[in-house]
N, C-alpha and C positions, 0 to 999 in steps of 0.2 A: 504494500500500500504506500501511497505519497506519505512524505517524513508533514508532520503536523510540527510546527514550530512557532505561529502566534495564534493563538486562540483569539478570537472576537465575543464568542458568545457558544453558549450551549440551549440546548432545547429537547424534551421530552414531549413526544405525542405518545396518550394514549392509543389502545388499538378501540377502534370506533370514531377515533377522533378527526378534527380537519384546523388546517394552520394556514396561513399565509403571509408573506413578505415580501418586502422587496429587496433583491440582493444586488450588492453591489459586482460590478465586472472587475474579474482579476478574484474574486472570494470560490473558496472551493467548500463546499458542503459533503462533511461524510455522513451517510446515513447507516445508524446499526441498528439492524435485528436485536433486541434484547431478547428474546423469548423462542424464536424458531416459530416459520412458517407466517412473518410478516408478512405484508400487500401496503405499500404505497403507490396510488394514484398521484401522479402528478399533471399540473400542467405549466405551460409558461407562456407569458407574454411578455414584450418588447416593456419595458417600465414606461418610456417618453412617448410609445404610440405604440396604443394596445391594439389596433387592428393588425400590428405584427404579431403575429402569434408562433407556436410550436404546430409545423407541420408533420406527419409522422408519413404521410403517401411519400412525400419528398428524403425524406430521415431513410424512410427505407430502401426506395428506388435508387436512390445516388450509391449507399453504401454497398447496394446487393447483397442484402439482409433480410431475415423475418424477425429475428431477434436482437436483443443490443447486449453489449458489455465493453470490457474497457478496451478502448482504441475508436470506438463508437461517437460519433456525434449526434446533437438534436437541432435540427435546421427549421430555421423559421420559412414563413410562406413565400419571403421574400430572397431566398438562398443566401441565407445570412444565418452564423451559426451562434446559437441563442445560450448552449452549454455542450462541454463536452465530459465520456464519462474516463474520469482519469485512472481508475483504479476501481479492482474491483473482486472481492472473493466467493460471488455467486458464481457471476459465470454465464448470469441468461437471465435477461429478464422482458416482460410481455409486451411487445407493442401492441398488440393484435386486438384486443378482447374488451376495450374498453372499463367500465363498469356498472355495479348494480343498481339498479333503483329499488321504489319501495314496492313495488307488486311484487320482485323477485327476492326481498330480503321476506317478506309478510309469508309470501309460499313456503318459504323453504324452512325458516325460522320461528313461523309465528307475528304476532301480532305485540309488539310492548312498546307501548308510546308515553313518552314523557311523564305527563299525566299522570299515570300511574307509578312508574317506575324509576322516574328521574333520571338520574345520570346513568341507569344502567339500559336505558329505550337502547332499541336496535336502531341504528343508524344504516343508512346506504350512502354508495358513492355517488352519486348523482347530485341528491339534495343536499351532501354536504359539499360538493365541490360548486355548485350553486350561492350557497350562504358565502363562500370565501370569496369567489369573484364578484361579489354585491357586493361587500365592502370595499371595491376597487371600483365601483362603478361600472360592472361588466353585467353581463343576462345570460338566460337561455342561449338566447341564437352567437352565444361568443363560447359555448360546450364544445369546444371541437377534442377530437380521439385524444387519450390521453396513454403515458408510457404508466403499467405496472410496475416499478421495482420489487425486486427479490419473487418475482412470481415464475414461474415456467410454463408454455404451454405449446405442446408438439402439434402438429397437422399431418391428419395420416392422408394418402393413396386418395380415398375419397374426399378429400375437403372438408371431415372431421376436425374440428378441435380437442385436444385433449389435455386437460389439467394432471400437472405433474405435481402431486402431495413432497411433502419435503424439501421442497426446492433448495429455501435458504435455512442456514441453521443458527443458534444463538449464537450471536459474535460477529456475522455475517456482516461483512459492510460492503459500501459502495460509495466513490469518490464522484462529485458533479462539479465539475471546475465552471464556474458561469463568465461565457467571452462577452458577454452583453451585459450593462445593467435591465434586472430581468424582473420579473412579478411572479413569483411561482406559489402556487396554489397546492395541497395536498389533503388527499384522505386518507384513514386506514382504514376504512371498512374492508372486510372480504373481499378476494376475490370472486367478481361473478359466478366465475365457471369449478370454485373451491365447494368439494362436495361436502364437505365437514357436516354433521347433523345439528350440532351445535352453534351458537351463535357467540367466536369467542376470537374477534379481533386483536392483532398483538401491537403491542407498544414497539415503537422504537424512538432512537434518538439522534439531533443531529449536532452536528460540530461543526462550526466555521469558523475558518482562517484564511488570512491571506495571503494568496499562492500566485499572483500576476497570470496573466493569460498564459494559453500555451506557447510554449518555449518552439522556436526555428525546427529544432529535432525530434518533436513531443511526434506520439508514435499518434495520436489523432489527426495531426496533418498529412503524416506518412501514410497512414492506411491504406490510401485510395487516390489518384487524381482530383477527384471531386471534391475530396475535403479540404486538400490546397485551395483550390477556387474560391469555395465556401467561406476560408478564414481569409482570402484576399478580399472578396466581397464586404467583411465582416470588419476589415481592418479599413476599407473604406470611407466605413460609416462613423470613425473613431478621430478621422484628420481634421 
């Protein structure tokens, strides 16, 4: 993992929970699994002009990927790269599958609303990633696909999807180095496609420091043609 040398700040989400901020570019965020078997829903948008957003059709199509991990980037709509992932001891985590809402937490889970049960209501991804983009001035029609951290999920032969149980384990982290100042938005409700009977989201936690954008040699530029372009594009919008 990247060596962590100036802390800025620390932060614990519970598992059900949803956060928001805005980060600064050049800040690297690590995210840990405390528990095994975490789902963070993220999303991003451009801080100074939120109709930049995190595209993941484009994220995918440039890298020649269905999955991300480190060496990985997240491109915005505008081919401008919004965060890259620096480091990482998953190994795979979900673009694909979006998240849950509350017809599908209600089905599978039950029914426990506030009201009754307070802080322990089942929450979904959806409406909690809604209430985070509201405090930023965002809506519905600004939901666009979002990346799962620490989730896995294969596609067989037929165009099945399939949730892979265990993915990440306690300790598990994941480095987001942000080349943009950025707005990132998070859930941890369940993953959708997580078949667990239970209704028992995990905590995890993040750490930031400041790590300057990627380095001339960072293997996220290297990956791929397209990712040079991306941070030329990226470095651009910085002059």
């Amino acid at each position: 993992m990247t060596e962590n040398k100036n802390t800025l700040w620390t932060e614990t989400v519970p598992g059900g929970g949803h956060w928001s901020y805005r980060i600064r570019r050049g800040t690297t965020l690590r995210f840990t699994d405390l528990e095994g078997g975490a789902n963070v829903a993220i999303l991003l948008y451009r801080a100074d002009e939120r109709l930049e957003r995190l595209n993941l059709q484009d994220t995918l199509k440039a890298q020649h990927t269905a999955h991300l991990t480190a060496g990985n980037v997240l491109y915005s709509d505008m081919g401008r790269i919004l965060a890259s992932i620096a480091a990482d001891t998953v190994g795979w985590h979900d673009p694909l599958c979006g998240v849950s809402d509350a017809a599908l937490v209600r089905a599978r889970h039950g029914d426990k609303r506030y009201q009754e049960h307070r802080n322990a209501m089942h929450r979904n991804g959806k409406d909690s990633l809604l209430i985070e983009i509201g405090k930023w001035g965002l809506g519905l029609r600004d939901l666009v696909p979002n990346v799962n951290l620490f989730s896995k999920v294969t596609v067989d032969a037929e165009g099945r999807f399939h949730y892979v149980p265990g993915n990440s384990r306690k300790g598990d982290s994941v480095d987001l180095r942000f080349e943009m100042d950025t707005l990132l938005a998070l859930s941890t409700a369940p993953h959708p496609l997580d078949p667990a009977p239970e209704y028992a989201p995990k905590k995890v936690s993040i750490e930031a420091w400041e790590s300057g954008v990627a380095p001339a040699d960072d293997i996220c530029r290297l990956s791929c043609p397209e990712n040079g372009r991306g941070y030329h594009n990226t470095e651009l919008a910085h002059r």
